[in-house]
C-alpha positions as CSV (number, residue, x, y, z in Angstrom):
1,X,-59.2,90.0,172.3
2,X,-61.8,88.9,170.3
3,X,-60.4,88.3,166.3
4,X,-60.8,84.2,167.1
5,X,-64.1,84.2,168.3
6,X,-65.4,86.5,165.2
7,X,-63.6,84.0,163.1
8,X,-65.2,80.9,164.4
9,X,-68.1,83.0,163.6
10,X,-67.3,83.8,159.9
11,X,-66.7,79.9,159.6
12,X,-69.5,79.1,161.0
13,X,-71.8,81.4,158.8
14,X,-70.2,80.0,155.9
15,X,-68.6,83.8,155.1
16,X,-64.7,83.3,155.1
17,X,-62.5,85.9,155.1
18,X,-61.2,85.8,151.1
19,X,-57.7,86.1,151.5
20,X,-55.1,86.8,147.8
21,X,-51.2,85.9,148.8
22,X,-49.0,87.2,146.3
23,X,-45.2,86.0,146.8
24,X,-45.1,82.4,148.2
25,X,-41.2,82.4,149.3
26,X,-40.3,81.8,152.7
27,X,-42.4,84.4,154.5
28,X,-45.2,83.6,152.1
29,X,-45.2,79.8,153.0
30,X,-44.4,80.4,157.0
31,X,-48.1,82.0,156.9
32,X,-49.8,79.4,154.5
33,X,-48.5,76.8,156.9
34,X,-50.7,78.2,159.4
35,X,-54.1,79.2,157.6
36,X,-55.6,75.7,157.2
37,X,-55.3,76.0,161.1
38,X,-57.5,79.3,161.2
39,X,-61.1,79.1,161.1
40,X,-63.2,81.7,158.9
41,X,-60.0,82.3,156.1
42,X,-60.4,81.1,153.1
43,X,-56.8,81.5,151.0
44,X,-58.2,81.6,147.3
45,X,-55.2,82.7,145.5
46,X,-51.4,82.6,145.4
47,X,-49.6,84.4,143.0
48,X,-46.3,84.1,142.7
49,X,-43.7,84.5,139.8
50,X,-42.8,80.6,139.6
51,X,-45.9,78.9,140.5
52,X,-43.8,75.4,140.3
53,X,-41.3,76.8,143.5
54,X,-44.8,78.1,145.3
55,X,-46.2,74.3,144.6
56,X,-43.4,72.5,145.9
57,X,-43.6,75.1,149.1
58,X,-46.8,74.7,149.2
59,X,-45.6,70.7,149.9
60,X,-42.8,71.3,152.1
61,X,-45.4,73.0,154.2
62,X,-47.7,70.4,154.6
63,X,-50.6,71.4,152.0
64,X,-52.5,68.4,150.4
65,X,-52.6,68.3,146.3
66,X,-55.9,67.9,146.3
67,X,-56.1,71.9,147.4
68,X,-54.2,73.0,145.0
69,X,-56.5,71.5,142.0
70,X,-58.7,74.7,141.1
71,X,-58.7,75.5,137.4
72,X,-59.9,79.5,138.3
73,X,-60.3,81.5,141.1
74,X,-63.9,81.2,140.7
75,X,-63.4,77.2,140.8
76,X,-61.4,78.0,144.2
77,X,-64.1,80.2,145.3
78,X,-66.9,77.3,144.8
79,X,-64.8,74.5,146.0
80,X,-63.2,76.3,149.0
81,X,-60.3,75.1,147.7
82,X,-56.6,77.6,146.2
83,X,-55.8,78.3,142.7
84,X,-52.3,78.7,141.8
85,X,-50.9,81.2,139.0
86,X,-48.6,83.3,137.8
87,X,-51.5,86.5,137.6
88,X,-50.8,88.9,140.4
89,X,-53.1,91.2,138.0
90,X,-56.0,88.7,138.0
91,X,-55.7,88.4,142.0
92,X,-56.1,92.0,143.0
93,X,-58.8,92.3,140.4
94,X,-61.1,89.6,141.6
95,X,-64.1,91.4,143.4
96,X,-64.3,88.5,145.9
97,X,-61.1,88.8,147.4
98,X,-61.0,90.7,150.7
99,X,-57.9,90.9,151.6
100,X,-54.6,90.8,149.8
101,X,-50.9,89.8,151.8
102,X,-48.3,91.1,149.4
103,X,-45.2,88.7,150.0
104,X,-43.1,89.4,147.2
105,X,-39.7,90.9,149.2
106,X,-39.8,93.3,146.2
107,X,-40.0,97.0,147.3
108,X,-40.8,98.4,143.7
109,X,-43.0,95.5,142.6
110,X,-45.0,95.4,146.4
111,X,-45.9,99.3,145.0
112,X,-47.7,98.3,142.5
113,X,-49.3,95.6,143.9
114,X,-50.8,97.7,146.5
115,X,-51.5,100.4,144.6
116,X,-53.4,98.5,142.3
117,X,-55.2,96.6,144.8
118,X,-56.4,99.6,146.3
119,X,-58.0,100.6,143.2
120,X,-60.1,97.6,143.5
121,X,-61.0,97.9,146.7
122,X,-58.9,95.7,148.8
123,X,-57.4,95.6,152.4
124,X,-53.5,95.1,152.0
125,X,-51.0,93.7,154.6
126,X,-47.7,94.5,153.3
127,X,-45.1,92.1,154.3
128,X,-42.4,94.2,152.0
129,X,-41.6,96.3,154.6
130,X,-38.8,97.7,152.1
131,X,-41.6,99.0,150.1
132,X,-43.0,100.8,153.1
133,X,-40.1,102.6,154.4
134,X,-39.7,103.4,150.2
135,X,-43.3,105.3,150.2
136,X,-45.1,104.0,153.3
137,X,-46.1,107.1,153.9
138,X,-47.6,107.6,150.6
139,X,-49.2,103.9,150.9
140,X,-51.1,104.9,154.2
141,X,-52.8,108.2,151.9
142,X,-53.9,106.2,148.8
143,X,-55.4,103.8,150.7
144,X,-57.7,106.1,153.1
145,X,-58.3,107.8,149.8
146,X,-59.9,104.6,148.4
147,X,-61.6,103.9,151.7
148,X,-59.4,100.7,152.5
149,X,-57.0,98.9,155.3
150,X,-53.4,99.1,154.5
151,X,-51.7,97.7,157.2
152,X,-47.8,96.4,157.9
153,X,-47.4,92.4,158.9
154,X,-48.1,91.0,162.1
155,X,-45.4,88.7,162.9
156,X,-42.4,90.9,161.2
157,X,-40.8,93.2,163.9
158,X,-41.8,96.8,163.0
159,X,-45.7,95.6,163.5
160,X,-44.5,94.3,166.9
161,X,-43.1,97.2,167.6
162,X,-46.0,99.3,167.4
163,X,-48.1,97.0,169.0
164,X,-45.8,97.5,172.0
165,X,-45.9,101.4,171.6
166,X,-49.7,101.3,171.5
167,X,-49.7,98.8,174.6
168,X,-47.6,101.7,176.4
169,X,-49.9,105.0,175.3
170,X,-52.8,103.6,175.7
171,X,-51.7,102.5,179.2
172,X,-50.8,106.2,179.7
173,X,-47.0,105.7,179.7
174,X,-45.0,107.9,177.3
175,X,-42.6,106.2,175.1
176,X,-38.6,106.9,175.7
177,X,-37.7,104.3,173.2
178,X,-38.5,101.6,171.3
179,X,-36.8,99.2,168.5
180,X,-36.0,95.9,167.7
181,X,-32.3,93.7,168.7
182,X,-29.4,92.6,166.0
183,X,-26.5,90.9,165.9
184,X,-24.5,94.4,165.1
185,X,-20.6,95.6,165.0
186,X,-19.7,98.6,162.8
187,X,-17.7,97.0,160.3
188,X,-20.7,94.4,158.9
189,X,-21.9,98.0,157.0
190,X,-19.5,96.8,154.7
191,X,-20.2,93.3,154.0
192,X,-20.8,91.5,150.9
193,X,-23.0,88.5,149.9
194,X,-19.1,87.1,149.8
195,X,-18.1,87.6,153.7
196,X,-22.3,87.4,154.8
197,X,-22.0,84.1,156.0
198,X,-18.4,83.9,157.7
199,X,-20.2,86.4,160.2
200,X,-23.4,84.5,160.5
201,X,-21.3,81.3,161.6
202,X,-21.8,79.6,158.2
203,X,-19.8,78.4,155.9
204,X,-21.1,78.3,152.3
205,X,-21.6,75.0,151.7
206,X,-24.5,75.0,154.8
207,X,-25.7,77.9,153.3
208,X,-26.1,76.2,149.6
209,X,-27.5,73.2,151.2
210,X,-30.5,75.7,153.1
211,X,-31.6,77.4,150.1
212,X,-30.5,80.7,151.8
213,X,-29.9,84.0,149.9
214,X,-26.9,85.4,150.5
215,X,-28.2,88.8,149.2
216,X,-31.2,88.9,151.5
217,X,-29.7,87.7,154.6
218,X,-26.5,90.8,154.0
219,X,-29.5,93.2,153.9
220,X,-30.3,92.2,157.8
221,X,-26.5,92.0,158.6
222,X,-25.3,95.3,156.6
223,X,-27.6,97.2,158.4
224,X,-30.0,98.2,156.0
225,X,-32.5,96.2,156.9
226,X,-33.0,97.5,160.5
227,X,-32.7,100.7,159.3
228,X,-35.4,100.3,156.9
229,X,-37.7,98.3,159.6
230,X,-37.1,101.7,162.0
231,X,-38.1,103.7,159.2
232,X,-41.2,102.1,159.1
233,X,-41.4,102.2,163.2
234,X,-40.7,106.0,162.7
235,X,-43.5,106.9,160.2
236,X,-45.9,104.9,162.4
237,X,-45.4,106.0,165.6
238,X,-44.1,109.2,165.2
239,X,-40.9,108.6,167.1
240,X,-37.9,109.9,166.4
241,X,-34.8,108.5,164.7
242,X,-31.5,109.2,165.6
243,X,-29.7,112.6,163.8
244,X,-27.5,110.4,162.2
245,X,-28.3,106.7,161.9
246,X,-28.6,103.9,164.6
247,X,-26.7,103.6,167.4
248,X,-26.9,99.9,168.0
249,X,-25.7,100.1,171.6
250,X,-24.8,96.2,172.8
251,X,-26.2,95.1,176.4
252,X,-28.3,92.2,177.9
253,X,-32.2,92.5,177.8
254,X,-31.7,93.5,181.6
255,X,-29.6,96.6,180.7
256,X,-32.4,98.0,178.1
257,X,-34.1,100.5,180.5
258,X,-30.0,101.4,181.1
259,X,-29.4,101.8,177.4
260,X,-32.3,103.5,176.7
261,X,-32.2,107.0,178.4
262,X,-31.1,110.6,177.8
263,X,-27.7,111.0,177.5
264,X,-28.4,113.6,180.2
265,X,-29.5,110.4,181.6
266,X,-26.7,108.0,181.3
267,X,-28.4,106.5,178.2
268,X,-27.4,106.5,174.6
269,X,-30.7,108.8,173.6
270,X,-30.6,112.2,172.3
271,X,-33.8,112.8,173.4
272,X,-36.6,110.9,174.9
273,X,-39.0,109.2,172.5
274,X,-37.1,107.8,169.9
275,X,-35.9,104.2,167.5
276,X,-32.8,102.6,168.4
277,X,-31.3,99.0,167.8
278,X,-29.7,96.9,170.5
279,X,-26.9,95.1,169.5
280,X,-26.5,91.3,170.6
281,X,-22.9,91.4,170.6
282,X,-20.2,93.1,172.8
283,X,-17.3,95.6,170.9
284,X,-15.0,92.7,170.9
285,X,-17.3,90.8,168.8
286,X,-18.7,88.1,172.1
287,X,-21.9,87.5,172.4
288,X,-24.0,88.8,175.2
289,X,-25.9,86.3,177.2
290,X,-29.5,86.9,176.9
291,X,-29.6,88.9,174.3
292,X,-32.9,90.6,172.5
293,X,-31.6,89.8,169.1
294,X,-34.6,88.0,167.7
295,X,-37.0,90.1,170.0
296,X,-38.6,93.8,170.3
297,X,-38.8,95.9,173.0
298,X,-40.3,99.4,174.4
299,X,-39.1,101.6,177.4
300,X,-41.8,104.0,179.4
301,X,-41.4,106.3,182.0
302,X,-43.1,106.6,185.2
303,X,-44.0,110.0,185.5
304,X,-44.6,110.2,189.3
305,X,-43.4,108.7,192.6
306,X,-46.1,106.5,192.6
307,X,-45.5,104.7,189.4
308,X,-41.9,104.3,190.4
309,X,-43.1,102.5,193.5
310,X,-45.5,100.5,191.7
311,X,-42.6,99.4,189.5
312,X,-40.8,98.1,192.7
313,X,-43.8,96.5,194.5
314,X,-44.2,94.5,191.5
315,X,-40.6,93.7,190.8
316,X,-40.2,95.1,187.5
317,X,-36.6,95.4,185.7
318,X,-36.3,98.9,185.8
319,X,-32.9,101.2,185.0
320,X,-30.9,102.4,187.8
321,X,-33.1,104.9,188.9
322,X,-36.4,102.7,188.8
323,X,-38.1,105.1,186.9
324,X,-37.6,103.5,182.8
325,X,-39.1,100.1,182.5
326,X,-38.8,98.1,179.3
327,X,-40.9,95.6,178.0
328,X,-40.1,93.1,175.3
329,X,-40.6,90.0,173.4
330,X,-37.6,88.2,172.9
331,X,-39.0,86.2,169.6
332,X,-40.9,87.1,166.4
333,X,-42.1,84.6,164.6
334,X,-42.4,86.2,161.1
335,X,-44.8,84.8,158.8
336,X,-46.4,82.0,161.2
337,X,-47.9,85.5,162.6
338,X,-49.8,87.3,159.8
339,X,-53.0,86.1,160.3
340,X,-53.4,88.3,162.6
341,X,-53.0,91.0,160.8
342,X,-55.6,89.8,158.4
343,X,-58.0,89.0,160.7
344,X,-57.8,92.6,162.2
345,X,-57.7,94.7,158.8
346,X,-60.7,92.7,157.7
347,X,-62.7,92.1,160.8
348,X,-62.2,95.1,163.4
349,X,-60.6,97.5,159.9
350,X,-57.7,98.0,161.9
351,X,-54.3,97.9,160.5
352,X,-51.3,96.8,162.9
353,X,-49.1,99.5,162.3
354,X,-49.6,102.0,159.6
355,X,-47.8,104.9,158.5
356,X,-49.4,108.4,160.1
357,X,-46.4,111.4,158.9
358,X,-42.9,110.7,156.9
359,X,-40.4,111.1,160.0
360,X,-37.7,108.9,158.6
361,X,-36.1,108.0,155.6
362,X,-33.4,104.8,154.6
363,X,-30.5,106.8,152.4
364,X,-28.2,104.7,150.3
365,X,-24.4,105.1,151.7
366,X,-21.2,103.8,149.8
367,X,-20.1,100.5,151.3
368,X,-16.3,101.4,149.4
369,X,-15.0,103.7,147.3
370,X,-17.6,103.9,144.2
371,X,-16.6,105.3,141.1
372,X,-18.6,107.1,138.2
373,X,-20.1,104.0,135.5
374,X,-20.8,101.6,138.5
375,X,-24.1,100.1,138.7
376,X,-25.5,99.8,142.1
377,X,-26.9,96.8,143.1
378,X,-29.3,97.7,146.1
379,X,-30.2,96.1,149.4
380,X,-27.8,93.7,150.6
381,X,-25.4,94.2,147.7
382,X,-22.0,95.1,146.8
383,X,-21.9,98.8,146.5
384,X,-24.0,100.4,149.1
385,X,-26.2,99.9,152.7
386,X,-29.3,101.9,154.0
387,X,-28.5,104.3,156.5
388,X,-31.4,105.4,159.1
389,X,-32.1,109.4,158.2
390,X,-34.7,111.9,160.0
391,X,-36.7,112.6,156.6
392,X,-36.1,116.1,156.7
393,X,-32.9,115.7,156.8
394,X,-33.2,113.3,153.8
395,X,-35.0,115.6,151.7
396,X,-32.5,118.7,152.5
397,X,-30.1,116.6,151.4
398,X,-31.0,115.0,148.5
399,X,-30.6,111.7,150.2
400,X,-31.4,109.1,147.3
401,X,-33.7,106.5,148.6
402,X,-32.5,103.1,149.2
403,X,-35.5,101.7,147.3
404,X,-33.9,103.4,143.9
405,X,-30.7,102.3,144.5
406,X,-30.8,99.2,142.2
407,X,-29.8,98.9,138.1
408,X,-28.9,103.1,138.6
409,X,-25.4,104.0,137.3
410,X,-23.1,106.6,139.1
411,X,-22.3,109.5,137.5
412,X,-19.9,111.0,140.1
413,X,-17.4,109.5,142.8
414,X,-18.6,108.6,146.2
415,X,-16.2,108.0,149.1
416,X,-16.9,105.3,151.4
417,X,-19.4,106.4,154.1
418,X,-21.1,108.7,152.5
419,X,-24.4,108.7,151.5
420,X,-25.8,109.2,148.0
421,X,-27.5,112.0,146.5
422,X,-29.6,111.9,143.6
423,X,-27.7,113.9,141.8
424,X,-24.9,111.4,142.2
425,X,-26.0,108.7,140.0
426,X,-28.7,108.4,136.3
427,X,-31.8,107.9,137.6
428,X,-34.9,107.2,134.7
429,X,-37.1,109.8,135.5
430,X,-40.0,107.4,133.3
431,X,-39.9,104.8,136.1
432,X,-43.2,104.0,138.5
433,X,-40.8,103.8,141.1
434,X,-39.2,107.2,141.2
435,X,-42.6,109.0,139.9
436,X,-43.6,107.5,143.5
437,X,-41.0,109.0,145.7
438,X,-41.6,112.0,144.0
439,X,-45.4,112.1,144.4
440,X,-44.7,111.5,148.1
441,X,-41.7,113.9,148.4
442,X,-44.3,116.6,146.8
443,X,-47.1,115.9,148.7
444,X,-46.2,115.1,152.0
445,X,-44.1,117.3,154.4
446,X,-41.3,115.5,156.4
447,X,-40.7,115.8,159.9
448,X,-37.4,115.6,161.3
């Protein structure tokens, strides 16, 4: 309760938090619109691969020209003012920098980044959340190693998430369930950056004219991005993913505690304390009046008589049986909330949400029919989604990992539906990436 206060205090003893920002897209510039609002943070550096497109964010977001002037980071540093470059190398490497935000929407290059900042002694708040459900696990251990903060974002769902999950333990409550809402019917796992936008409600055109991605946005619609945002959920909490990917059961935010039971129960659940997805939209394809789409949520348990009482008395939506409560926030607003996330790693050294075991996994699956010589084309592509996997399952398998899907040719046939193996496609064995996966896959021990 008390990260503004000691930042009025850093500001006021002249000892910013030094803050790096590598990736200044859309998330990137969401939190850059609010740090000249924060007291005690000091944003020194922005790296990004086109610093021209992070200048004229940098605009659109309301940032004067005259902060942008530094010639070095060491100018920055003495003017209290932001220098702009292309050097993400010359960012993590700077011993002044506290903390760095890795932005970038790039699972394999947000790797890199952390390791290397890591080795130089930096806090990181990983805002690639791809990245983390790649190797999150593997993340969490080289940081402790080097005696540092890695942390996921504030402001992006899967941080909410386990901010709600810690709200109910340390209250005492157990967890039954917990997860995030989407706009979800079984047949957008097949979807294209072609069809993405007819079932968003946008026609191409609007889409051109917002600057928006068609690739990125199919990775929240195809699935694969909620799967890899309950991976990351899963490895941080501990709770348990579904045997054989999400659910997505649709209902109103007043049918959660409902949803999210036993099936012994009346509830969608195999078993209490796990990830699931509500959808915001009915079989039929309606919408569901308020719906949690946007928000997050956790359902507890009262364990005795008297908590279910207490739940009455004090009018809480509650299932049938008044005994699962849910709570929820029915926004996130991404990047506008990251500061908080740097103000907790640096000041308190507290992440908000941080992988603690590998209990889930995100395993490339076929969107069609693929045949041997096609290239795949990752997350939000053409050619295949990210199903949500228990990692031990994963690993039995074989499952390859959605974060090496991408630029990796087939070798063998894969129906539609089923998931990929890594034995079904060329992988280059020389890569950082896969010498990653398989560091973590050797060292770590997955959990189903």
């Amino acid at each position: 309760m008390s990260l503004h206060r000691q930042l009025q205090q850093r500001a006021a003893k002249g000892r910013p938090i030094r803050v790096g920002l590598i990736g200044a897209g859309k998330f990137g510039s969401m939190y850059l619109a609010q740090v000249p609002r924060t007291p005690g943070v000091h944003l020194a550096a922005i790296a990004d691969l086109s610093p021209d497109n992070a200048r004229a964010n940098l605009q659109r977001v309301g940032w004067a020209a005259e902060r942008l002037n530094a010639t070095s980071l060491d100018d920055a540093l003495k003017s209290g003012t932001t220098h702009l470059s292309d050097d993400w190398q010359a960012l993590v490497r700077h011993p002044a920098i506290d903390v760095v935000v890795e932005c970038t929407g790039h699972p394999i290059a947000a790797v890199d980044h952390c390791l290397e900042a890591f080795a130089h002694g930096k806090h990181v708040v990983n805002v690639t959340v791809e990245a983390d459900a790649f190797c999150g696990p593997l993340l969490a251990r080289r940081a402790a190693d080097a005696g540092v903060v890695y942390s996921l974002a504030f402001g992006d769902q899967p941080a909410l998430i386990c901010d709600l999950v810690d709200w109910a333990r340390t209250c005492g409550f157990p967890v039954v369930a917990a997860g995030r809402g989407h706009k979800w019917l079984p047949h957008f796992c097949t979807s294209t950056p072609e069809t993405v936008w007819g079932y968003y409600g946008l026609t191409p055109e609007q889409a051109t004219r917002g600057g928006l991605n068609p690739k990125m946005f199919n990775s929240f619609l195809d699935g694969s991005k909620p799967s890899i945002e309950s991976t990351a959920v899963a490895n941080a909490t501990g709770l348990a993913v579904p045997s054989d990917g999400l659910l997505y059961p649709p209902g109103s935010i007043d049918q959660i505690p409902n949803l999210t039971r036993p099936r012994s129960e009346g509830g969608v659940l195999e078993r209490k304390g796990m990830v699931e997805v509500i959808s915001s939209l009915r079989p039929d394809g309606t919408p569901i009046d308020y719906d949690i789409r946007m928000g997050v949520w956790v359902t507890v348990e009262a364990e005795t008589d008297y908590i279910k009482h207490c739940f009455e008395e004090y009018n809480a939506q509650t299932d049938d049986s008044g005994r699962y409560f849910t709570l929820y926030k029915r926004w996130h607003l991404i990047g506008l909330e990251v500061g908080l996330s740097v103000a907790s790693v640096a000041l308190r050294g507290e992440p908000t949400g941080v992988a603690t075991g590998w209990h889930a996994d995100v395993v490339a699956t076929a969107k069609r029919d693929l045949k041997p010589g096609e290239l795949l084309d990752g997350e939000g592509g053409y050619t295949v989604w990210g199903k949500l996997q228990p990692a031990a399952k994963s690993v039995a398998m074989g499952g390859l990992p959605l974060g090496l899907a991408h630029d990796v040719k087939l070798i063998r046939p894969v129906a539609q539906g089923q998931s990929l193996t890594w034995a079904d496609v060329a992988i280059d064995t020389g890569t950082h990436a896969y010498r990653i996966r398989q560091q973590m896959e050797s060292l770590l021990t997955p959990d189903s």
